[in-house]
PDB file of N, CA, C and O in Angstrom, chain B, residues numbered from 101:
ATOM      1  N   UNK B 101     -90.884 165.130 136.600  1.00  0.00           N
ATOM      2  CA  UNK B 101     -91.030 164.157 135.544  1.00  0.00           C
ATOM      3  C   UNK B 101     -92.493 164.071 135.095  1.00  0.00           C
ATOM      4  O   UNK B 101     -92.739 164.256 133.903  1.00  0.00           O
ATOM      5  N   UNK B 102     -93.356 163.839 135.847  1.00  0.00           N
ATOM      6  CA  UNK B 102     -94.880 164.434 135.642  1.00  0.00           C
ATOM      7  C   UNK B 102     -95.282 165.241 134.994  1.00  0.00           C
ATOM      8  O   UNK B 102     -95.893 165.054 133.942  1.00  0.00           O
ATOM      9  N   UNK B 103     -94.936 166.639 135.651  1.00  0.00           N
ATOM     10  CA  UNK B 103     -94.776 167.586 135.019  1.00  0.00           C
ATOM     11  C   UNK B 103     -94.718 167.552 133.430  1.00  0.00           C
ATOM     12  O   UNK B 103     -95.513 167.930 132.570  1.00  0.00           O
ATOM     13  N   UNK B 104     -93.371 166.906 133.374  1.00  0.00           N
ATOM     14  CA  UNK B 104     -93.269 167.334 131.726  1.00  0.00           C
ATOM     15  C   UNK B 104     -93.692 165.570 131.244  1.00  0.00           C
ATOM     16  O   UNK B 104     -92.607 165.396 130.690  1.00  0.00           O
ATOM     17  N   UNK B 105     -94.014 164.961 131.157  1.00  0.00           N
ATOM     18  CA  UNK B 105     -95.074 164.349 130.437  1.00  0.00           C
ATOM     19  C   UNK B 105     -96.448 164.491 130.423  1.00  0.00           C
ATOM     20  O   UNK B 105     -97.209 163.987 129.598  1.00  0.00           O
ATOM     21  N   UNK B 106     -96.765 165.246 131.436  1.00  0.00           N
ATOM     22  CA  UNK B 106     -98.242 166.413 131.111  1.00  0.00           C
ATOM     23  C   UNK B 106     -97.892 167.244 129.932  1.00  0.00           C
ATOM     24  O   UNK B 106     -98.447 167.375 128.841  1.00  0.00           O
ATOM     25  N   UNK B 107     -97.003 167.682 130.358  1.00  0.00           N
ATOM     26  CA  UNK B 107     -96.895 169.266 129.483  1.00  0.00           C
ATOM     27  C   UNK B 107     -96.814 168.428 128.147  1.00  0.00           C
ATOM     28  O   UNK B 107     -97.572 168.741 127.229  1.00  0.00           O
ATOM     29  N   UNK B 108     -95.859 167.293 127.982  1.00  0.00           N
ATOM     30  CA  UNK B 108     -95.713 166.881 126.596  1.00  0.00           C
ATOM     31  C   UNK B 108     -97.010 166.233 125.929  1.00  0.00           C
ATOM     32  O   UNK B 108     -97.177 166.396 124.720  1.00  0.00           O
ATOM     33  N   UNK B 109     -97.977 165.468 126.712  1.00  0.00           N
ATOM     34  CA  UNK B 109     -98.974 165.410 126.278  1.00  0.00           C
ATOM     35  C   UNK B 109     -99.904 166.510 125.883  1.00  0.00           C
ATOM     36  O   UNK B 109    -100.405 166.502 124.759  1.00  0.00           O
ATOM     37  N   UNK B 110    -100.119 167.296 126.598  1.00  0.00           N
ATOM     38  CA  UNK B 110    -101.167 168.198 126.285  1.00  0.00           C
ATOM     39  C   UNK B 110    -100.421 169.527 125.370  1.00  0.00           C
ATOM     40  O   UNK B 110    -101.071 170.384 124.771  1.00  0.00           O
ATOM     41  N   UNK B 111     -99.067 169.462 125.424  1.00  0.00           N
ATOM     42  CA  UNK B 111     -98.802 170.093 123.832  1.00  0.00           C
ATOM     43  C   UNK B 111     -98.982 169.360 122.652  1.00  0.00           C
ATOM     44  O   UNK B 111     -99.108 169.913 121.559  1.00  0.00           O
ATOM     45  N   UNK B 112     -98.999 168.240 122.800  1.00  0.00           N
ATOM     46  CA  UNK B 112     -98.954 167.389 121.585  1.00  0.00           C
ATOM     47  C   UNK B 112    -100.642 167.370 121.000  1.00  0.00           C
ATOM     48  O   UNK B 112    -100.885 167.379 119.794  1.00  0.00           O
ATOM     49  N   UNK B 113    -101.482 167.350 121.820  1.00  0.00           N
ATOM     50  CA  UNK B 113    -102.787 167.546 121.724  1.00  0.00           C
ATOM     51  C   UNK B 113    -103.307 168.920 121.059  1.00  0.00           C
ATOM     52  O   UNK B 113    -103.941 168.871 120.005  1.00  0.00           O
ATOM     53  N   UNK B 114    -103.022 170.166 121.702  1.00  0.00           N
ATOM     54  CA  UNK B 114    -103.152 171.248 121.365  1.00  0.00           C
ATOM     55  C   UNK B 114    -102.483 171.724 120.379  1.00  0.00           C
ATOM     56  O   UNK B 114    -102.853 172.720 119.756  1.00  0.00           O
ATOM     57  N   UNK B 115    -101.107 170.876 120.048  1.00  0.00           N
ATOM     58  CA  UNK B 115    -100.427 171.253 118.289  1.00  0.00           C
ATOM     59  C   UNK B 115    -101.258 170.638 117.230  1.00  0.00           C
ATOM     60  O   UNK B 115    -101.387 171.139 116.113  1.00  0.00           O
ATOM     61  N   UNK B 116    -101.809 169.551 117.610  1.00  0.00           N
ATOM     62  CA  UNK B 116    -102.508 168.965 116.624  1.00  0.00           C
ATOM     63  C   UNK B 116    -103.763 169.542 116.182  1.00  0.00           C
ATOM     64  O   UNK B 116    -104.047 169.719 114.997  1.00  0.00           O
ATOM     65  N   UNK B 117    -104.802 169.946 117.561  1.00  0.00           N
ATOM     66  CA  UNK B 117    -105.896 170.893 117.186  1.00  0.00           C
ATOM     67  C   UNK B 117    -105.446 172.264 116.280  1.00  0.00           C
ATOM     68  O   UNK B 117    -106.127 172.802 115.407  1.00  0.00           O
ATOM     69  N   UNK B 118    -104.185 172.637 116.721  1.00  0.00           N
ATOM     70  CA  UNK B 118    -104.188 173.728 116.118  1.00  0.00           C
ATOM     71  C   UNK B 118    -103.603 173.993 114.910  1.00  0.00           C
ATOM     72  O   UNK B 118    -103.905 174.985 114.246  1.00  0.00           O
ATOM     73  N   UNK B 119    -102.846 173.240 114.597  1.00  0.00           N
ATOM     74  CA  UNK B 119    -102.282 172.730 113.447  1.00  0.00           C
ATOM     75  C   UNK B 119    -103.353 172.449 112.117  1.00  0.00           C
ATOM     76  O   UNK B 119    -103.331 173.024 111.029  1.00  0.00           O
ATOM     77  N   UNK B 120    -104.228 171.443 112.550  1.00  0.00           N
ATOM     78  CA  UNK B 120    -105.362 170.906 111.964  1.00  0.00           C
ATOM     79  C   UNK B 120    -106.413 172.292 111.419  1.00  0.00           C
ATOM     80  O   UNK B 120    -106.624 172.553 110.235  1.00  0.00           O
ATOM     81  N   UNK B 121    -106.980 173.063 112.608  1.00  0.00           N
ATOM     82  CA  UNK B 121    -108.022 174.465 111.999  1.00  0.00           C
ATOM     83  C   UNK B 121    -107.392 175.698 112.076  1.00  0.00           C
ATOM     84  O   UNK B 121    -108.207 176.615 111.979  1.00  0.00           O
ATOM     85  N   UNK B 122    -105.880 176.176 112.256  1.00  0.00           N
ATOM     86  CA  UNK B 122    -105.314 177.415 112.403  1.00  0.00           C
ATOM     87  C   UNK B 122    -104.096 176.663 111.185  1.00  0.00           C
ATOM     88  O   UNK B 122    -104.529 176.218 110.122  1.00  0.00           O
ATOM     89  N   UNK B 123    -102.617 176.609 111.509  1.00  0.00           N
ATOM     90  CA  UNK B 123    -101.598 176.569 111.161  1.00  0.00           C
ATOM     91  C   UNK B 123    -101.982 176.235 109.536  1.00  0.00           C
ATOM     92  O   UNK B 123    -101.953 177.068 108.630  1.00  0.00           O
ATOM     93  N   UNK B 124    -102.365 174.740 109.399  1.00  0.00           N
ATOM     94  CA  UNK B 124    -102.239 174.297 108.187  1.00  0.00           C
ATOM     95  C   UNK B 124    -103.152 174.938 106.726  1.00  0.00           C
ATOM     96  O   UNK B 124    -102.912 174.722 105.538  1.00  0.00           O
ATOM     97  N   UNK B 125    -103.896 175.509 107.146  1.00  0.00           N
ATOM     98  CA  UNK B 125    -104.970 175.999 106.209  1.00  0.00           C
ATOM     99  C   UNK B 125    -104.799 177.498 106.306  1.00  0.00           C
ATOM    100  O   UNK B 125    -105.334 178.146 105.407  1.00  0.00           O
ATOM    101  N   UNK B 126    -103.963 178.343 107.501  1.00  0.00           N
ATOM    102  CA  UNK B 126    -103.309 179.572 106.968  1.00  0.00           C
ATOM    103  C   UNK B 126    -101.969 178.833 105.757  1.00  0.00           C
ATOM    104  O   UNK B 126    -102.125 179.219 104.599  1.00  0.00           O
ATOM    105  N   UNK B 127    -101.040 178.087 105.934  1.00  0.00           N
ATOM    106  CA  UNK B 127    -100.100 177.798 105.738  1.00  0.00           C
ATOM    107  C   UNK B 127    -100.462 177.265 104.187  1.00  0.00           C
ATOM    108  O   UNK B 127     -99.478 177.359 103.453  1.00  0.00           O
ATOM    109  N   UNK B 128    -101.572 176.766 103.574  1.00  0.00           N
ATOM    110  CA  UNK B 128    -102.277 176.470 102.565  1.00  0.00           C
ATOM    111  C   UNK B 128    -102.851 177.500 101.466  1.00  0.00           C
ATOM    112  O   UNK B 128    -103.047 177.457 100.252  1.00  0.00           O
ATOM    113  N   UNK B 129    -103.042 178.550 102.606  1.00  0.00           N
ATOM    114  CA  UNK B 129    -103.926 179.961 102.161  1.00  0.00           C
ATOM    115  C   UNK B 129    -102.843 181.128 101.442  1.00  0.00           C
ATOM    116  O   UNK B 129    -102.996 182.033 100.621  1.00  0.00           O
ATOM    117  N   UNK B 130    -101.373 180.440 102.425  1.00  0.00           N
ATOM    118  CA  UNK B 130    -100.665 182.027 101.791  1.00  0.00           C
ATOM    119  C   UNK B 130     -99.974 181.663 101.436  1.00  0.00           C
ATOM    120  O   UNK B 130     -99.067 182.489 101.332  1.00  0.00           O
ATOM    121  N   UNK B 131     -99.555 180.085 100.842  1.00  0.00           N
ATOM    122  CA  UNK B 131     -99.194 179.654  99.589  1.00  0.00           C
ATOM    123  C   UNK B 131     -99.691 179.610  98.463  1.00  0.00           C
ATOM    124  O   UNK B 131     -98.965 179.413  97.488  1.00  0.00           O
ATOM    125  N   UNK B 132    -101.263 179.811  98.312  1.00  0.00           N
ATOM    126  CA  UNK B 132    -101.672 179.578  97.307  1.00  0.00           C
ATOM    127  C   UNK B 132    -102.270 178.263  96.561  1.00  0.00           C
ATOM    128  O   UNK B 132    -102.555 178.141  95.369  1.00  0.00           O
ATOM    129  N   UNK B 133    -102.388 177.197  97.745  1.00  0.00           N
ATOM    130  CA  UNK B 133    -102.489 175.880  97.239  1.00  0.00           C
ATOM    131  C   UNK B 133    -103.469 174.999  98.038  1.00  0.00           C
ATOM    132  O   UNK B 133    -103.494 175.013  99.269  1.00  0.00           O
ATOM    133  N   UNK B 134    -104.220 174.288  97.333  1.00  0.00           N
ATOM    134  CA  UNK B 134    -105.467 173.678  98.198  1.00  0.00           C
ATOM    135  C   UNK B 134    -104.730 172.754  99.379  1.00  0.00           C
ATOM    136  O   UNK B 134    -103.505 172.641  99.399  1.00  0.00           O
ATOM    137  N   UNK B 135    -105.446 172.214 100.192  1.00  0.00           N
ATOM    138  CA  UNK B 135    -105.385 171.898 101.490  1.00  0.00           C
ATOM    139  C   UNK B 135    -104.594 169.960 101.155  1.00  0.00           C
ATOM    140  O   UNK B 135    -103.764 169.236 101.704  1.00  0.00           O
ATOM    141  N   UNK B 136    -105.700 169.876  99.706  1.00  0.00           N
ATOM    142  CA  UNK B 136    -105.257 168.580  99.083  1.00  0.00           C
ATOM    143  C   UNK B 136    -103.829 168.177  98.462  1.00  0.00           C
ATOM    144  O   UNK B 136    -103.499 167.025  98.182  1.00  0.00           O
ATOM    145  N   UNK B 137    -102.981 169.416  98.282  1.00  0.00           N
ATOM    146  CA  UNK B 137    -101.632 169.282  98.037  1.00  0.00           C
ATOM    147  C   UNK B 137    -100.750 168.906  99.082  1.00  0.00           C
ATOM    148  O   UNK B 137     -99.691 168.294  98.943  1.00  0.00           O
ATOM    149  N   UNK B 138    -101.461 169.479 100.571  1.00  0.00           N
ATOM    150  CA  UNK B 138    -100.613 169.082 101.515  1.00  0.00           C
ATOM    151  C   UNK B 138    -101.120 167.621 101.886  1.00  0.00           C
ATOM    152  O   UNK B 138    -100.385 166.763 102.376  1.00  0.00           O
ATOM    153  N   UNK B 139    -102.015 167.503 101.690  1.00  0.00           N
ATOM    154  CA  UNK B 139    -101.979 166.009 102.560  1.00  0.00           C
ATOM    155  C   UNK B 139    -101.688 165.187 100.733  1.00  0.00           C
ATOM    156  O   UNK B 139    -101.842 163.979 100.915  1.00  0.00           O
ATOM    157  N   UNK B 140    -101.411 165.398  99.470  1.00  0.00           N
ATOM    158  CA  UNK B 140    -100.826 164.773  98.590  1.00  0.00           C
ATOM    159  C   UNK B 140     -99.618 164.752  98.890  1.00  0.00           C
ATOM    160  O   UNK B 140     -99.340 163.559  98.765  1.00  0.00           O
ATOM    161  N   UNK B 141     -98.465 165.413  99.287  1.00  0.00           N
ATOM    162  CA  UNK B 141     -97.320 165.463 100.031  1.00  0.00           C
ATOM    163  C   UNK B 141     -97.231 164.805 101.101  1.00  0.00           C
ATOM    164  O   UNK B 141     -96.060 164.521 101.353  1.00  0.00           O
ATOM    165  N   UNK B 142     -98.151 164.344 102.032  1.00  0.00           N
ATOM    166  CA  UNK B 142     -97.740 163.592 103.348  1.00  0.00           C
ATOM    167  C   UNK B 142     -98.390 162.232 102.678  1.00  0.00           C
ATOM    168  O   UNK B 142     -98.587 161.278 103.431  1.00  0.00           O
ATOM    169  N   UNK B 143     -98.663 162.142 101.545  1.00  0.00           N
ATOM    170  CA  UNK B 143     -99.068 160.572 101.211  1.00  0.00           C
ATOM    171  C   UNK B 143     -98.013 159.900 100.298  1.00  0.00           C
ATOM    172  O   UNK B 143     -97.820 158.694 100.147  1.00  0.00           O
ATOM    173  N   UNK B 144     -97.268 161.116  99.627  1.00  0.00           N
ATOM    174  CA  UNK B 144     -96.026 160.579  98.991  1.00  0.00           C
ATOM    175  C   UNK B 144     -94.706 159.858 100.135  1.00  0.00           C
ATOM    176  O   UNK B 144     -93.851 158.978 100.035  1.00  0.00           O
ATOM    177  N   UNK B 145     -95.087 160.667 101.026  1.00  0.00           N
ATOM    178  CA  UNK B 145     -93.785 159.900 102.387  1.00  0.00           C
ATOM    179  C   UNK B 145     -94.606 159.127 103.110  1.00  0.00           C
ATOM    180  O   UNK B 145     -93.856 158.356 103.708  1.00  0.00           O
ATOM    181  N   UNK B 146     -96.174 158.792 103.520  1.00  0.00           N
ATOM    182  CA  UNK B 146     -96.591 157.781 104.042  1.00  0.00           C
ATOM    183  C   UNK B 146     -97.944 157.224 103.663  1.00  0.00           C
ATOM    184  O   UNK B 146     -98.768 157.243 104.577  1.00  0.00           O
ATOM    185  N   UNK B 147     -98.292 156.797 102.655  1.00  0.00           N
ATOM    186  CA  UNK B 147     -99.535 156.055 102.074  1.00  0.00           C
ATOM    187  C   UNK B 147    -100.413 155.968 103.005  1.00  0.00           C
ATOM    188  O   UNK B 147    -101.477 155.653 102.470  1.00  0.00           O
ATOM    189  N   UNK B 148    -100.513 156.061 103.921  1.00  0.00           N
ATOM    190  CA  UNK B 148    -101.474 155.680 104.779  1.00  0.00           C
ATOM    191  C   UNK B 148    -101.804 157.187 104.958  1.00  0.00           C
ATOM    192  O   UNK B 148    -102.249 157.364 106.092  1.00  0.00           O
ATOM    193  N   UNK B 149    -101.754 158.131 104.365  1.00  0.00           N
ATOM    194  CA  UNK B 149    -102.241 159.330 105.104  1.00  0.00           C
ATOM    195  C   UNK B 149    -103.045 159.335 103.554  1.00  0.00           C
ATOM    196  O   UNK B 149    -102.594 158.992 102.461  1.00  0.00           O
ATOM    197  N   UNK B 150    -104.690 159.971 103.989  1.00  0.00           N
ATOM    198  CA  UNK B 150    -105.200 159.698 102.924  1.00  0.00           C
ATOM    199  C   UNK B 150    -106.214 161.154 103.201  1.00  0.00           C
ATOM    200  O   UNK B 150    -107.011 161.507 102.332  1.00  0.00           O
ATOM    201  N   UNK B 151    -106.080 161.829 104.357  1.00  0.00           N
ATOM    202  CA  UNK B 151    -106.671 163.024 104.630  1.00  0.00           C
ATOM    203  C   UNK B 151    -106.074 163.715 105.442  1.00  0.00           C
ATOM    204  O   UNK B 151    -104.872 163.566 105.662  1.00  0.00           O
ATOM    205  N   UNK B 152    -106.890 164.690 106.092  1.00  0.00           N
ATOM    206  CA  UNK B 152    -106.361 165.598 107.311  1.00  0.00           C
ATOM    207  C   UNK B 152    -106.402 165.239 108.766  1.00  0.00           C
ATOM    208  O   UNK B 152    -105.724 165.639 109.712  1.00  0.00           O
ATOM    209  N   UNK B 153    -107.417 164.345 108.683  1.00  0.00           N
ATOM    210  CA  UNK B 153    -106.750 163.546 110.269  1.00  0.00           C
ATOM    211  C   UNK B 153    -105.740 162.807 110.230  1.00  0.00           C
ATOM    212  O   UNK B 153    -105.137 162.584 111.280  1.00  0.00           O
ATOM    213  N   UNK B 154    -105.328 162.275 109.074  1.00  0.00           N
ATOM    214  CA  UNK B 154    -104.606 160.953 108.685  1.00  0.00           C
ATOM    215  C   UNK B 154    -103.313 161.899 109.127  1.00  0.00           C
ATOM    216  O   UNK B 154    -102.602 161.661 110.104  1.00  0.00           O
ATOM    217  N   UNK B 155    -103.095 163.381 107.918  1.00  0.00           N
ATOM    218  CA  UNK B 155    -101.652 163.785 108.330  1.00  0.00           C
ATOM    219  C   UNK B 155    -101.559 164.382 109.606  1.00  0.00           C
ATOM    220  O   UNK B 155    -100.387 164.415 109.982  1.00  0.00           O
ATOM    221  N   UNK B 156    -102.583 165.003 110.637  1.00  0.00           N
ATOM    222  CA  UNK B 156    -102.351 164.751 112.250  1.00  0.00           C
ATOM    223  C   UNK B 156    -101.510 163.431 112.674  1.00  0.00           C
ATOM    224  O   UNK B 156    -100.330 163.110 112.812  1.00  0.00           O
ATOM    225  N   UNK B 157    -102.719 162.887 112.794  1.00  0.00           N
ATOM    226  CA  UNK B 157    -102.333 162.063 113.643  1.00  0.00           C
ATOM    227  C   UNK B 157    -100.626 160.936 112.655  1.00  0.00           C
ATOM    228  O   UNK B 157     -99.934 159.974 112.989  1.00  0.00           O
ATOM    229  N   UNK B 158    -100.649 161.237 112.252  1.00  0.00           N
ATOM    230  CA  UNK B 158     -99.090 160.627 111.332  1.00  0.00           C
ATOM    231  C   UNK B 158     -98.269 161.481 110.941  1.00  0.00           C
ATOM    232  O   UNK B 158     -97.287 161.040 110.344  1.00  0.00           O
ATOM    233  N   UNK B 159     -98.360 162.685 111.097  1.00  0.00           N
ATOM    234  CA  UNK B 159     -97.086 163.547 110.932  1.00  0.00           C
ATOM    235  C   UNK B 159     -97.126 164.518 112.184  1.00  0.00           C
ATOM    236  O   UNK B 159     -96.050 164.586 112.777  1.00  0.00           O
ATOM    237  N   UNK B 160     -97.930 165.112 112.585  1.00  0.00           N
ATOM    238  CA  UNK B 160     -97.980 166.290 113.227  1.00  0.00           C
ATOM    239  C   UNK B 160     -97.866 165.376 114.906  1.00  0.00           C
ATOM    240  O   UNK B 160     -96.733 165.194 115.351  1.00  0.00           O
ATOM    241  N   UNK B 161     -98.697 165.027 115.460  1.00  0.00           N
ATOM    242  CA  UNK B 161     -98.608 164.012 116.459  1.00  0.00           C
ATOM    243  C   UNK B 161     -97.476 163.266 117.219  1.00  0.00           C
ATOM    244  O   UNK B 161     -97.216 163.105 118.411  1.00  0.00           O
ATOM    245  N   UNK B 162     -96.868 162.850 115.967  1.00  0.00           N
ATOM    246  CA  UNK B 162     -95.348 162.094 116.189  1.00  0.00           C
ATOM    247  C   UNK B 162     -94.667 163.010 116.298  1.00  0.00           C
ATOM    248  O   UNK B 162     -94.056 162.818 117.349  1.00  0.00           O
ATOM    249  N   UNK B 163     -94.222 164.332 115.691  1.00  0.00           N
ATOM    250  CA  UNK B 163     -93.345 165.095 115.735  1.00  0.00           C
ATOM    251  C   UNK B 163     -93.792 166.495 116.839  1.00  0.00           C
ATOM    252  O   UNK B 163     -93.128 167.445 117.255  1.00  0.00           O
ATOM    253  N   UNK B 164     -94.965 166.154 117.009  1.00  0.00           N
ATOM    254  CA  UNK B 164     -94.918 166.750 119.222  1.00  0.00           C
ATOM    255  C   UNK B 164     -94.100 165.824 119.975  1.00  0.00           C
ATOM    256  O   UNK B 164     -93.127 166.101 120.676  1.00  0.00           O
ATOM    257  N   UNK B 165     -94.479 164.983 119.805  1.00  0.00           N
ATOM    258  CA  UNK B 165     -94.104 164.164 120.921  1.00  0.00           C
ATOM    259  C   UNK B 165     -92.887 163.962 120.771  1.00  0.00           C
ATOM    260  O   UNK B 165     -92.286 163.686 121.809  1.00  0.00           O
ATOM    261  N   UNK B 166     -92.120 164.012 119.557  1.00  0.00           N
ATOM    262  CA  UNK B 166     -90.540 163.753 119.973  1.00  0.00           C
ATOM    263  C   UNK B 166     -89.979 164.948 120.057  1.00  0.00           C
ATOM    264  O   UNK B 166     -88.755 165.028 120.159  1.00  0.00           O
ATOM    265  N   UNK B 167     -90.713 165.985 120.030  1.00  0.00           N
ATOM    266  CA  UNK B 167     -90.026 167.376 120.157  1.00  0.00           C
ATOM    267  C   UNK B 167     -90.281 167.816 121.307  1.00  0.00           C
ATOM    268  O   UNK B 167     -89.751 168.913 121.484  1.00  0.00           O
ATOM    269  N   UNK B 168     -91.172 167.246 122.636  1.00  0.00           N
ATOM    270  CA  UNK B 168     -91.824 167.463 123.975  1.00  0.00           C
ATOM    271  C   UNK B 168     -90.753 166.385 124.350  1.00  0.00           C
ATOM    272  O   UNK B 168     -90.120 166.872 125.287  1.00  0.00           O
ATOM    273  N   UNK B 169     -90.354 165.389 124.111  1.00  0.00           N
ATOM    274  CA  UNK B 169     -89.645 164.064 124.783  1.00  0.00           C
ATOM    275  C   UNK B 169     -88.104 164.544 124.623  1.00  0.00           C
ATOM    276  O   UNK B 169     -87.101 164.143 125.213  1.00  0.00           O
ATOM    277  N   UNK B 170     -88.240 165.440 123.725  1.00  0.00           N
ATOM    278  CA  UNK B 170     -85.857 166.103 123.786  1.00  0.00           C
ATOM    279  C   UNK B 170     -86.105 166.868 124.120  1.00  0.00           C
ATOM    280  O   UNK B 170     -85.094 167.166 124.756  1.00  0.00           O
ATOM    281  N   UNK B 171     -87.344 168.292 124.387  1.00  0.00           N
ATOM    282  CA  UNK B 171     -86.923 168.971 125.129  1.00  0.00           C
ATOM    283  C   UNK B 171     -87.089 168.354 126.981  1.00  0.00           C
ATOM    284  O   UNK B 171     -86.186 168.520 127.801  1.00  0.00           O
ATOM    285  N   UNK B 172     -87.870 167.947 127.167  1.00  0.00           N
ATOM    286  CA  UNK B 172     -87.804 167.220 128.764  1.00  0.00           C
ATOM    287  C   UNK B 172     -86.700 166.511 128.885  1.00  0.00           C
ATOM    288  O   UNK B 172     -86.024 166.884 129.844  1.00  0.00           O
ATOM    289  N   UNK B 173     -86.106 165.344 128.088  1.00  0.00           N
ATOM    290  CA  UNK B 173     -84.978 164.921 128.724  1.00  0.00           C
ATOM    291  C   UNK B 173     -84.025 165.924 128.672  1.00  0.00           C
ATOM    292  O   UNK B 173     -83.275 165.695 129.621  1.00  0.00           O
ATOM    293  N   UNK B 174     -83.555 167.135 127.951  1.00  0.00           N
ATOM    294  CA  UNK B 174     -82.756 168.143 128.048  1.00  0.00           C
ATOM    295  C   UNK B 174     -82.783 169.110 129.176  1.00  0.00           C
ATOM    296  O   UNK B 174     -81.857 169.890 129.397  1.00  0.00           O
ATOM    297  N   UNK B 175     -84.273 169.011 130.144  1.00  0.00           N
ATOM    298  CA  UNK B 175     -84.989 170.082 130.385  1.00  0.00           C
ATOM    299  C   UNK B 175     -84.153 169.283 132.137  1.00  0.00           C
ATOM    300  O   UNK B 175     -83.605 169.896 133.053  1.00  0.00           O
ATOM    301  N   UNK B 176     -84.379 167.887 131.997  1.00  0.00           N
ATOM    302  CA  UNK B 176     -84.578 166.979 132.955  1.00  0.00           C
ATOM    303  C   UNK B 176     -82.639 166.825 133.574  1.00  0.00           C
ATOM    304  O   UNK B 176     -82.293 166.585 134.730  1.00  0.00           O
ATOM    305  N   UNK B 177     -81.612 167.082 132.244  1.00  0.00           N
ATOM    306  CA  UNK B 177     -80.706 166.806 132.197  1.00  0.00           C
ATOM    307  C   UNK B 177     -79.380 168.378 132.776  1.00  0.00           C
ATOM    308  O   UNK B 177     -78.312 168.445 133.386  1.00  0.00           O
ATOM    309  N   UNK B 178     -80.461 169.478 132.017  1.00  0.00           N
ATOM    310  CA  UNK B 178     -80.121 170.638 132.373  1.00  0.00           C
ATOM    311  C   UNK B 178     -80.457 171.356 133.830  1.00  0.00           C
ATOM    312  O   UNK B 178     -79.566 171.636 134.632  1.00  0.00           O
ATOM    313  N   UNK B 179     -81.811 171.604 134.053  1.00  0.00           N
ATOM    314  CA  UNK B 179     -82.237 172.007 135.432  1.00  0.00           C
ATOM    315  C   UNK B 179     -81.305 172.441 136.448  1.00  0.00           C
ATOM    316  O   UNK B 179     -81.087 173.628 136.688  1.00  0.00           O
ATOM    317  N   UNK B 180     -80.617 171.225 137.194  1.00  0.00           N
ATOM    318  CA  UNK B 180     -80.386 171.575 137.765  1.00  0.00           C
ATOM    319  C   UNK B 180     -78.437 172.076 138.270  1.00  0.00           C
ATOM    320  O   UNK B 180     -77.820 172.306 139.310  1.00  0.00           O
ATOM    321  N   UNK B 181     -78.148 172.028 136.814  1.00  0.00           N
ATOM    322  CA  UNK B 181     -77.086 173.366 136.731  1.00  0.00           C
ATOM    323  C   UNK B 181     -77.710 174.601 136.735  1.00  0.00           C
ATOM    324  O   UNK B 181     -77.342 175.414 137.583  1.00  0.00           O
ATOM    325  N   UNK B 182     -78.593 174.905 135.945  1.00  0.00           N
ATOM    326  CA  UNK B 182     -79.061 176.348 135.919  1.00  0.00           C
ATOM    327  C   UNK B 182     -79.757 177.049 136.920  1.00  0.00           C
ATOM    328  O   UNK B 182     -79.849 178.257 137.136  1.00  0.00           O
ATOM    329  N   UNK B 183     -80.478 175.559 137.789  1.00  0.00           N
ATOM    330  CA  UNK B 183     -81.521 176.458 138.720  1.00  0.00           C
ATOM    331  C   UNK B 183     -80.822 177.610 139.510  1.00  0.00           C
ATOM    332  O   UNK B 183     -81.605 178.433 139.984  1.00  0.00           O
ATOM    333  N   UNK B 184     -79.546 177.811 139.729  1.00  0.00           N
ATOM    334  CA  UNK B 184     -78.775 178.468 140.623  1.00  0.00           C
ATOM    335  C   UNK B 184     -79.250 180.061 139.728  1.00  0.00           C
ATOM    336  O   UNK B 184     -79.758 181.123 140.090  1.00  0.00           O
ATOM    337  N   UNK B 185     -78.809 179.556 138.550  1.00  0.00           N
ATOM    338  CA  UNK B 185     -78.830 181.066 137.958  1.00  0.00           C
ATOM    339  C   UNK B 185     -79.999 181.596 137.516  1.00  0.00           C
ATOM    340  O   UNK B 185     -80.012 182.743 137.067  1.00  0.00           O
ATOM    341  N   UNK B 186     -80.951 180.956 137.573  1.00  0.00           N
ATOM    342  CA  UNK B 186     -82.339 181.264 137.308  1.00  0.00           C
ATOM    343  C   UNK B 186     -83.420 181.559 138.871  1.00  0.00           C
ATOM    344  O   UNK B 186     -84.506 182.096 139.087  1.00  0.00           O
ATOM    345  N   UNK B 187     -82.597 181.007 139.513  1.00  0.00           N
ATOM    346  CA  UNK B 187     -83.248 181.427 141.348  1.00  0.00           C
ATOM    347  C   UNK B 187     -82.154 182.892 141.810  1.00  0.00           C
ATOM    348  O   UNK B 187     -82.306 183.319 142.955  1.00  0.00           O
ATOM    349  N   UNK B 188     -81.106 183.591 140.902  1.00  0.00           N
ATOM    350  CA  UNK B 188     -80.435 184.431 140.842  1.00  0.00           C
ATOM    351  C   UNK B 188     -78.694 184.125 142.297  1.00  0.00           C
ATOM    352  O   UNK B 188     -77.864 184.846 142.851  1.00  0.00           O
ATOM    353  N   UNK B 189     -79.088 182.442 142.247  1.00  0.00           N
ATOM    354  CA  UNK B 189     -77.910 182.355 143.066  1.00  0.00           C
ATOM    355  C   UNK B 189     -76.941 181.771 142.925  1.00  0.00           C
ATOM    356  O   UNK B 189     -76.565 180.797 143.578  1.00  0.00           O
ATOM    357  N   UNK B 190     -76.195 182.513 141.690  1.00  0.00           N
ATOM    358  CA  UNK B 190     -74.931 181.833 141.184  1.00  0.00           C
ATOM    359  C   UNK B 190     -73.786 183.118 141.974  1.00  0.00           C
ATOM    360  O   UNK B 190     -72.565 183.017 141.850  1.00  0.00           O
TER     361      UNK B 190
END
């Protein structure tokens, strides 16, 4: 359980760094469209995003963490049917 609320924290951290100076500004670059269209798009669904930390931490942030929190309870829920077949002793 530790485990994966580490792991979910510190993915959620490292999606955001990377999201922020890799993902979003390739993702900007080979569309063709300034950096300001995307965070004009995350201000049409939440006003409060008014830059690029703003759409981190309000779009990108929230959607680690609930995507780290279903895969652990799945992870938490599954385990230990599979461990048999993944320790090769089914």
């Amino acid at each position: 359980m530790v485990g994966m609320a580490v792991g979910t924290l510190l993915m959620t951290a490292a999606g955001g760094v990377i999201n922020a100076y890799v993902l979003l500004p390739l993702y900007a670059a080979v569309f063709h469209m300034p950096m300001s269209a995307l965070i004009a798009a995350g201000t049409k669904v939440n006003p409060a995003i008014t830059d690029l930390s703003g759409f981190i931490f309000l779009v990108v942030v929230p959607f680690n963490l609930l995507k780290g929190t279903i895969v652990s309870v799945l992870t938490f829920l599954l385990y230990k049917h599979v461990s048999p077949i993944l320790h090769g002793k089914y």
